[in-house]
C-alpha positions as CSV (number, residue, x, y, z in Angstrom):
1,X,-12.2,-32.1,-3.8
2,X,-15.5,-33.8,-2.7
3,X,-16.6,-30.8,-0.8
4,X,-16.4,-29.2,-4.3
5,X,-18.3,-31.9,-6.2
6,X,-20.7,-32.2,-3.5
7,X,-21.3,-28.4,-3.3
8,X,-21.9,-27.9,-6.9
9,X,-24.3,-31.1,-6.8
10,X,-26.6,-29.5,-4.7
11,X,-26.5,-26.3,-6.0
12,X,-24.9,-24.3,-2.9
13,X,-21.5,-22.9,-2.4
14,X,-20.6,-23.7,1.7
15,X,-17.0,-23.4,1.3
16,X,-14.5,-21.1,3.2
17,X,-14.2,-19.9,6.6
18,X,-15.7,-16.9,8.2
19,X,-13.7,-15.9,11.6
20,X,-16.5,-13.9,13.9
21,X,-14.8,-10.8,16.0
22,X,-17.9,-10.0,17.7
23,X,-17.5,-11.8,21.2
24,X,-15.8,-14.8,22.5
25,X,-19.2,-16.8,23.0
26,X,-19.4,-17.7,18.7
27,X,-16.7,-19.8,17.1
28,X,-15.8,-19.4,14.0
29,X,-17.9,-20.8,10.7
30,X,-16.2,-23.8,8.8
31,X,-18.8,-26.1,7.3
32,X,-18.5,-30.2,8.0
33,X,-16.6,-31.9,5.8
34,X,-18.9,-33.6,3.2
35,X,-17.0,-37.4,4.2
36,X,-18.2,-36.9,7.5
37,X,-21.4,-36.1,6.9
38,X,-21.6,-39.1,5.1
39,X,-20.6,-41.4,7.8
40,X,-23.8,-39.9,10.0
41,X,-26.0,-40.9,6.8
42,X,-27.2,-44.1,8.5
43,X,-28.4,-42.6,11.9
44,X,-30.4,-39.7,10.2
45,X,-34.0,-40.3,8.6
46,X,-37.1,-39.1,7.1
47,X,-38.4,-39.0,10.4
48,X,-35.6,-36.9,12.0
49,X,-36.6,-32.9,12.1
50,X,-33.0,-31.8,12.9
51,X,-32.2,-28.6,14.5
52,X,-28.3,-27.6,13.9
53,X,-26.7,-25.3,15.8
54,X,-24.4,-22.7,14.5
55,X,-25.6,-24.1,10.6
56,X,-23.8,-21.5,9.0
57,X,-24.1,-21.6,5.3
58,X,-25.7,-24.7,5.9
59,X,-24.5,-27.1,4.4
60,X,-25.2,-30.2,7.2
61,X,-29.0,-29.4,6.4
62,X,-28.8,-29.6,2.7
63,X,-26.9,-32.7,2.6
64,X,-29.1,-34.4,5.3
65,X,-32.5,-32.9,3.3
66,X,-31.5,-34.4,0.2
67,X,-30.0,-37.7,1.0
68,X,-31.9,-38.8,4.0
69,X,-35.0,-36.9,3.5
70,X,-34.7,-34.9,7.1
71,X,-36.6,-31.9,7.7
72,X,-33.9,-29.0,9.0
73,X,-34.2,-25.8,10.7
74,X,-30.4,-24.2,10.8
75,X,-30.0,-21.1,13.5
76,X,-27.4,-19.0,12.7
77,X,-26.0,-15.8,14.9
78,X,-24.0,-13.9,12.1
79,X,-25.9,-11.5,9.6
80,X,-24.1,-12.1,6.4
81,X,-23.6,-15.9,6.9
82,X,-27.2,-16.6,7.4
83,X,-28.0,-14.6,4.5
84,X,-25.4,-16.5,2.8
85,X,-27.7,-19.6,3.8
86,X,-30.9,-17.9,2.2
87,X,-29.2,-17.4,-0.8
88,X,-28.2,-21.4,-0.7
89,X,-31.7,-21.9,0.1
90,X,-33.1,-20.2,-3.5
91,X,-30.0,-21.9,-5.1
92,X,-30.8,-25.4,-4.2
93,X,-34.4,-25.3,-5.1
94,X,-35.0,-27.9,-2.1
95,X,-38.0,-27.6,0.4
96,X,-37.8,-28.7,4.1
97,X,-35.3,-26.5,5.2
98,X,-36.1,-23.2,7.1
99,X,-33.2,-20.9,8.3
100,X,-33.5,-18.5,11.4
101,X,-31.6,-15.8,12.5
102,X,-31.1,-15.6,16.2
103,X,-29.5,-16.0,19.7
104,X,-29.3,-20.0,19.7
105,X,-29.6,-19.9,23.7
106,X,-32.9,-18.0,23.3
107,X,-34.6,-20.0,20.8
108,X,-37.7,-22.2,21.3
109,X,-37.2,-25.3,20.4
110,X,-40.5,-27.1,19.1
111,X,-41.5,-30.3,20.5
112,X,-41.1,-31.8,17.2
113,X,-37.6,-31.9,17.2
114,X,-35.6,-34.7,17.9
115,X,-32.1,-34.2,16.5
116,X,-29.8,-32.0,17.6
117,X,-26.3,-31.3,15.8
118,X,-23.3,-29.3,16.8
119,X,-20.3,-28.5,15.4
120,X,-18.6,-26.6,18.1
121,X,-20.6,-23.4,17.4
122,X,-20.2,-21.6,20.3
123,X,-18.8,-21.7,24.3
124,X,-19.9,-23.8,26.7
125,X,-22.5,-20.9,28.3
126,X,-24.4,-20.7,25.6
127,X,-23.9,-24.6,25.1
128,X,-25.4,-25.2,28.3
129,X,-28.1,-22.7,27.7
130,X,-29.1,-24.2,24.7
131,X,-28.9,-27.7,26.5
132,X,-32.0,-26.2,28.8
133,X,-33.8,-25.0,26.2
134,X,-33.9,-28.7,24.7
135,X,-34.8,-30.5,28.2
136,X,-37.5,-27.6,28.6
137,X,-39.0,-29.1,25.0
138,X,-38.4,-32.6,26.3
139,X,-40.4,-32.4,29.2
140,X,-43.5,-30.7,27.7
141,X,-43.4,-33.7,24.6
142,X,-40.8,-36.6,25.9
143,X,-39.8,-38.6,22.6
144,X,-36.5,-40.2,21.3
145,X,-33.9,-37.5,20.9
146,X,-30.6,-38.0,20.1
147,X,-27.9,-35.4,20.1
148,X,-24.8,-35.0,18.0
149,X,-21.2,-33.5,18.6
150,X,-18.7,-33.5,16.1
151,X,-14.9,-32.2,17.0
152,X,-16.6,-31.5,20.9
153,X,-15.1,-29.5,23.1
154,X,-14.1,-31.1,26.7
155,X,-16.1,-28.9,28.3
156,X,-19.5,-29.9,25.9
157,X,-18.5,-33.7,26.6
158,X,-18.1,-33.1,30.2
159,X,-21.8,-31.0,30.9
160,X,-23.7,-34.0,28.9
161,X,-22.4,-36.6,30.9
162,X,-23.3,-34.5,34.3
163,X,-27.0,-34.7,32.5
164,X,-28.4,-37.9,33.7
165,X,-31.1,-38.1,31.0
166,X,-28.5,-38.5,28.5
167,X,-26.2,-41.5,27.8
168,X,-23.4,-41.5,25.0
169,X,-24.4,-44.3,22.5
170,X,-22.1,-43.9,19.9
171,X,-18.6,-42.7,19.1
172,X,-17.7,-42.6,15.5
173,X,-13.9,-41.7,15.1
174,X,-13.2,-39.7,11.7
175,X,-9.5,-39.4,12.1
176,X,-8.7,-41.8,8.7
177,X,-10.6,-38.6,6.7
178,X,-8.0,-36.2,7.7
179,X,-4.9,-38.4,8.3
180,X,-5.0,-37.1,11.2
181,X,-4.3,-38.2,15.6
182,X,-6.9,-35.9,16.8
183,X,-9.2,-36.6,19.8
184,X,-11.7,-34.2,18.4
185,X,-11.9,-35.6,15.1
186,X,-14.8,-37.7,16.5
187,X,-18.6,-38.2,16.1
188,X,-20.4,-38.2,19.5
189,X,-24.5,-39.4,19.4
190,X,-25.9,-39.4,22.6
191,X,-29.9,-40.3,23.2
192,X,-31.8,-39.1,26.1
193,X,-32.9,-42.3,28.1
């Protein structure tokens, strides 16, 4: 029901899930459950420029734009859901938030950037592709960065703790939201160091 509320607040409809049948590198799109969101609202400012992965309709980028005053950029790999994000975009009237269209292991991340969300968007190949392309943008501007993972895959949780610039500062368990024993329903923020 808050998804709903929360949805209609901002002007945007990110409901529903869209199953991709294009390759077995893309999971499929279901948007963050607003209560989650909401327990990340204290480790996301007006200083963050947050890059999420796999933002789908987008609704991790609205919520942190309009409550925590975050610039977003959301890359998204399927067609019709990104333009489903534009269309959110024009809806919510709300400025800071760019959408691309694009191969997420390809794109350039900007030195300005320095928080990174996933919600299991895609394998870990392209996981650890993308992981590059953020050390590449580290080393040309080294800042505070700090990574997220919600519901990770072993595999994700694995490669970041092979990265020795990394270290896992956080775990925020979200298993009383969904009433619910799962090991994924978790919040991993890890800061390079």
């Amino acid at each position: 029901m808050m998804n709903k509320k929360m949805d209609k607040a901002l002007h945007i409809d990110t409901s529903g899930i869209v199953q991709y049948y294009s390759d077995i590198h893309h999971n499929r799109y279901e948007p963050t459950d607003y209560r989650v969101l909401v327990r990340l609202k204290d480790y996301i400012d007006e200083k963050t420029i947050l890059l999420d992965y796999g933002c789908g309709k987008g609704r991790v980028d609205f919520f942190f734009r309009k409550f925590c005053g975050a610039k977003c950029i959301g890359i998204e790999y399927n067609q019709q859901v990104y333009e489903q994000a534009l269309n959110n975009l024009k809806t919510s009237k709300l400025d800071g938030i760019e959408f691309v269209l694009g191969d997420a292991s390809k794109y350039e991340v900007g030195n300005d950037v320095n928080c990174f969300y996933f919600f299991n968007p895609f394998s870990i190949q392209i996981f650890q592709k993308v992981m590059n392309q953020i050390l590449i943008s580290y080393y040309e501007k080294t800042r505070k960065i700090q990574i997220i993972l919600y519901y990770a895959s072993e595999e994700y949780i694995s490669y970041l703790f092979s990265l020795e610039l990394l270290k896992l500062v956080q775990e925020i368990d979200v298993n009383d939201i969904f009433s619910s024993n799962n090991d994924k329903e978790r919040i991993l923020l890890w800061e390079m160091i």
